[in-house]
N, C-alpha and C positions, 0 to 999 in steps of 0.2 A: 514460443516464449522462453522458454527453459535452451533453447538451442543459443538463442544471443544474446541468455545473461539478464531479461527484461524480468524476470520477476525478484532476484536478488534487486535490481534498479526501483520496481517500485517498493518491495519494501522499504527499502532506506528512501525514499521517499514519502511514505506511510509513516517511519518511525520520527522522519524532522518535521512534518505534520503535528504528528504526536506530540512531541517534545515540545513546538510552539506553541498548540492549544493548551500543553499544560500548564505552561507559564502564562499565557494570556486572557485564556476564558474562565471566568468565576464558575464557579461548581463543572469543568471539565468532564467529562466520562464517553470514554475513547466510544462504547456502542451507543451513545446518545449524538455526540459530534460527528464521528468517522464515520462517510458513507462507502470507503471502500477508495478502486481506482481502475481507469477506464484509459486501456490503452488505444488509440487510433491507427492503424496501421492502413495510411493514405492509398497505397500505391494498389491495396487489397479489397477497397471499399467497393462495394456495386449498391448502388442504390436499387436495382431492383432483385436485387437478391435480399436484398433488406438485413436486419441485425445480424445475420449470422456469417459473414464475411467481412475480413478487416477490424473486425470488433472484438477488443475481449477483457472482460469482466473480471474481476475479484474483488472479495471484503475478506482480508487477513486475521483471524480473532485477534482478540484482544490480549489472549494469552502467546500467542505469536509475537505479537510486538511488545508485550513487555518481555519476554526472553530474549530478543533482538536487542532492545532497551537495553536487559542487564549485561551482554556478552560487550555494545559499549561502554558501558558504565563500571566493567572492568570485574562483574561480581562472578565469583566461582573462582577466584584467579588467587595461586599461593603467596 
């Protein structure tokens, strides 16, 4: 994951998630909406090996992706 750049990918995946639910769902909240993100890697899957091949899991906090959030939203910057 970390070798081809995939979880920098889902976070900013996570974070325009985020950003959409913010705007869109009344009373929003990132650990009540966001279940996380589930990457498939086809070529790796064995069905009889079952979840633990080809499969991989993360939920980013919520303090993750609002620090994500602010470094685009330009905060911290002179």
């Amino acid at each position: 994951m970390a070798r081809g750049g995939y979880r920098l990918q889902y976070l900013l995946y996570v974070l325009a998630l985020h950003r959409y639910l913010s705007v869109r769902q009344p009373g929003y909240d990132f650990e009540e909406h966001v279940g996380g993100a589930f990457y498939l890697f086809l070529r790796g899957v064995d069905p009889e090996a079952g979840m633990d091949r080809g499969v991989y899991f993360d939920r980013p906090s919520a303090a993750c992706i609002a620090a994500l959030d602010g470094c685009f939203a330009g905060e911290g910057q002179s």
